[in-house]
N, C-alpha and C positions, 0 to 999 in steps of 0.2 A: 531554280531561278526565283529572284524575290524581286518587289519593284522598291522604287527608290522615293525617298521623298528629299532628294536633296535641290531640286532648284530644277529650273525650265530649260538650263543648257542644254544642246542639241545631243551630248553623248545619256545623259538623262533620261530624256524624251526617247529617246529607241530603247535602252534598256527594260522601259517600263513596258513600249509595244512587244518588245521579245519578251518579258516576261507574260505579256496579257496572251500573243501567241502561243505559249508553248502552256498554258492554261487548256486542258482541256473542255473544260467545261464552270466559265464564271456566269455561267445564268441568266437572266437577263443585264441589262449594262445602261448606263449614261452617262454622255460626253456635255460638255458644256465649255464651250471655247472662242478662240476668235482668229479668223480665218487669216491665211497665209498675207493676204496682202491688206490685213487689218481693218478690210469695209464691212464687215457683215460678219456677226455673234453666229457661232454653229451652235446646234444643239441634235442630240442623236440619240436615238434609244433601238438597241436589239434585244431579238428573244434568240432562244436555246431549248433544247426538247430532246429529253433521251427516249420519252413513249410515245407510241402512236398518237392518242391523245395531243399531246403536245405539240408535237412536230404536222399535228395535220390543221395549220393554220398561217396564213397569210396578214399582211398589213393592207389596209384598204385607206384612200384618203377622197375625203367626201365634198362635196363642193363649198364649204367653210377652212378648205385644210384641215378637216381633223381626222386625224390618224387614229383609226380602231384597228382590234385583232379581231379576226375572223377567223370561221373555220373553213379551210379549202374542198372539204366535202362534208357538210354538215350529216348525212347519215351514218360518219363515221364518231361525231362526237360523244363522247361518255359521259364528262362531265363540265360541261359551261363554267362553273361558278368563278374559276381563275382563269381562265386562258380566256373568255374572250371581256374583253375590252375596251373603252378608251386609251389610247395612251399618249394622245398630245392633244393639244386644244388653246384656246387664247383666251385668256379672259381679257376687260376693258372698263377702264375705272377713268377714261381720259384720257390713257395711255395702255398701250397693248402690253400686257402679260402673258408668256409663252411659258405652259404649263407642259411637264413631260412626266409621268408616271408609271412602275410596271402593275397598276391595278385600280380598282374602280375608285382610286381616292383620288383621280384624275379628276372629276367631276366635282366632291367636296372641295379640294383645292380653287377650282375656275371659280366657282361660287362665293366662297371668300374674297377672294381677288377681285371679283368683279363691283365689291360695295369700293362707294367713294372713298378714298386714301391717297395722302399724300405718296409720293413715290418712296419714299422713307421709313414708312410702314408697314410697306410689300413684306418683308421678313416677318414682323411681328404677327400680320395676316395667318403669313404661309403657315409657322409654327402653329397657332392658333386652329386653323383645318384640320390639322394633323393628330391633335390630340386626341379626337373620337375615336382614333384608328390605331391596329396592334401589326403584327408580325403574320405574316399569313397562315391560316388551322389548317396548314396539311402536313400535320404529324407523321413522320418523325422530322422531316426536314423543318418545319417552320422556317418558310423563306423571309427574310428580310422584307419589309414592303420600302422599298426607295422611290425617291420621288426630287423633281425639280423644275425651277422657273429661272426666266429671264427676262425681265424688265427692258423696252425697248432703250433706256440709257445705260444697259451695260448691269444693272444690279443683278446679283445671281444668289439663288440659296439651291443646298442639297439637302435633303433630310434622310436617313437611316433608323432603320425602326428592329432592332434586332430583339432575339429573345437569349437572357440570364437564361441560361442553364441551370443553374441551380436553385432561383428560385421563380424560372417561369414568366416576370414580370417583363413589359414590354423596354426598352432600353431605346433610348434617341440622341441622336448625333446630328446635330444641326450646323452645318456651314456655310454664311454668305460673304460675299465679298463684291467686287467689280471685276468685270471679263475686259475693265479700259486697262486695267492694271496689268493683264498675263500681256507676256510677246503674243506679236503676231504668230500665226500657227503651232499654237499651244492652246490643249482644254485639260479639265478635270474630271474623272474616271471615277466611277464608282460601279459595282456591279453586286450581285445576289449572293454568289459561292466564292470560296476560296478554290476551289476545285473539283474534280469529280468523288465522288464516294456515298456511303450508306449509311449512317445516312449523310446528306452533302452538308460540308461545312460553312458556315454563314460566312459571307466577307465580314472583313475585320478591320477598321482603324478609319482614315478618313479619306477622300479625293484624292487620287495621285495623278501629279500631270503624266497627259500622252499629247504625240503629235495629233496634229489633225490639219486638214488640206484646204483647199479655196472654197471651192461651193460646195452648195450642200450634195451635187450630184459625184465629184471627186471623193467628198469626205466619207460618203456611202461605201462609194468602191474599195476607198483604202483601209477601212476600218473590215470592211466585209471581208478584203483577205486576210485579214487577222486571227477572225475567229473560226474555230476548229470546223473542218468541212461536214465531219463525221453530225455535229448537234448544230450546230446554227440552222435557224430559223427565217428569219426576216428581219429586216434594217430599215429605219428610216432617218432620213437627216432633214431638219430648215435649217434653211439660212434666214439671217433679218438684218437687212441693211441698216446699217449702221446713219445712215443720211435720211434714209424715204422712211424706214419702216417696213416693208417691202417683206413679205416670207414669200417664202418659195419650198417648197418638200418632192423630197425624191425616195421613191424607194425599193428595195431589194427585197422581193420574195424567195425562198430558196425550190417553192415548187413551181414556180413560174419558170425559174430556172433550170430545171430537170425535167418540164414537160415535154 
């Protein structure tokens, strides 16, 4: 199964879920969309974990909405330095920026975003952040480091940070657009792996639409039965009204779930 980059028609949009389903293992992931009945920008980010380590970790959201990774029994952690996290947060330049990232460039990113700028800027910003920053050191896999925002009028960028193979250097894929532009109940997809293996292969190319549902508490759920039972981790979605500004975050742990 491959996914499709031909257009946001409805037969489309499920191909790409059945392809992202039948994915064993795309790594961490983010959605960035606009909700079924068009009032309020999704935005979604899950983890994945095939080690203890990994998988022994939760999403915690704090009284600013901001969504960190935690560890569900800290005397079981090994090693902190990538799993735990920020991974959502707002920056505020006069207007709120909705910052989503799978690692600590969640924080470089807000900080950028937060100096005064026109709304027009926001991209040049985000790229800008991002430059300090490479593909993640845990050799052999060097995960991608992804990351993304959304402007409370709809502006959105994804950035991809992969590593040349052959000669090592950091590689960047930058794409922004407007989320006023996609149908209703359609976002853009991007994740860490192309699949499972050893070492795991980096995702490859750019955003590919997938469905995605009304609130941020349906778009949890539906996304969440997508990803493979066996490694999924935790999910979190905001919504942000399209009118007020308004977020709102929901989210899916998978040991909260199994306890």
């Amino acid at each position: 199964m491959t996914r499709t980059y031909e257009g946001f028609e409805s037969e489309h949009l499920a191909a790409n879920q059945e392809y992202l389903q039948t994915n064993p293992y795309p790594g961490r992931g983010i959605v960035q969309g606009l909700s079924e009945d068009g009032e309020r920008y999704l935005q979604a980010y899950w983890v994945m974990g095939r080690s203890e380590n990994s998988r022994n970790r939760i999403f915690e959201i704090d009284a600013n909405d901001n969504v960190s990774t935690q560890a569900h029994d800290p005397s079981r952690v090994t090693d902190p330095s990538l799993i735990i996290y920020k991974a959502m947060t707002e920056a505020s330049n006069g207007e709120a920026v909705h910052v989503v990232s799978n690692g600590h460039q969640t924080d470089s990113i807000a900080a950028s975003l937060n100096k005064a700028l026109p709304l027009s800027e926001h991209g040049g910003q985000f790229s800008k952040a991002l430059m300090g920053w490479d593909y993640e050191p845990d050799a052999p896999n060097y995960t991608p480091r992804i990351s993304g925002y959304i402007a409370l009028r709809g502006a959105y960028g994804f950035s991809i940070i992969t590593r040349d193979g052959l000669t090592g250097n950091s590689v960047r894929t930058m794409t922004r657009g407007d989320l006023d532009e996609l149908p209703a109940g359609a976002g853009l997809c991007v994740h860490t792996y192309e699949g499972d293996g050893n070492p795991l292969p980096s995702f490859e190319g750019n955003p590919y639409p997938v469905p995605v549902a009304n609130t941020a508490r349906s778009t949890a759920e539906a996304l969440w039965e997508v990803l493979d039972t066996d490694n999924r981790v935790a999910i979190a979605v905001k919504s942000i009204s399209r009118k007020t500004g308004e977020a709102r975050v929901s989210v899916i742990n998978q040991l909260d779930e199994t306890a």
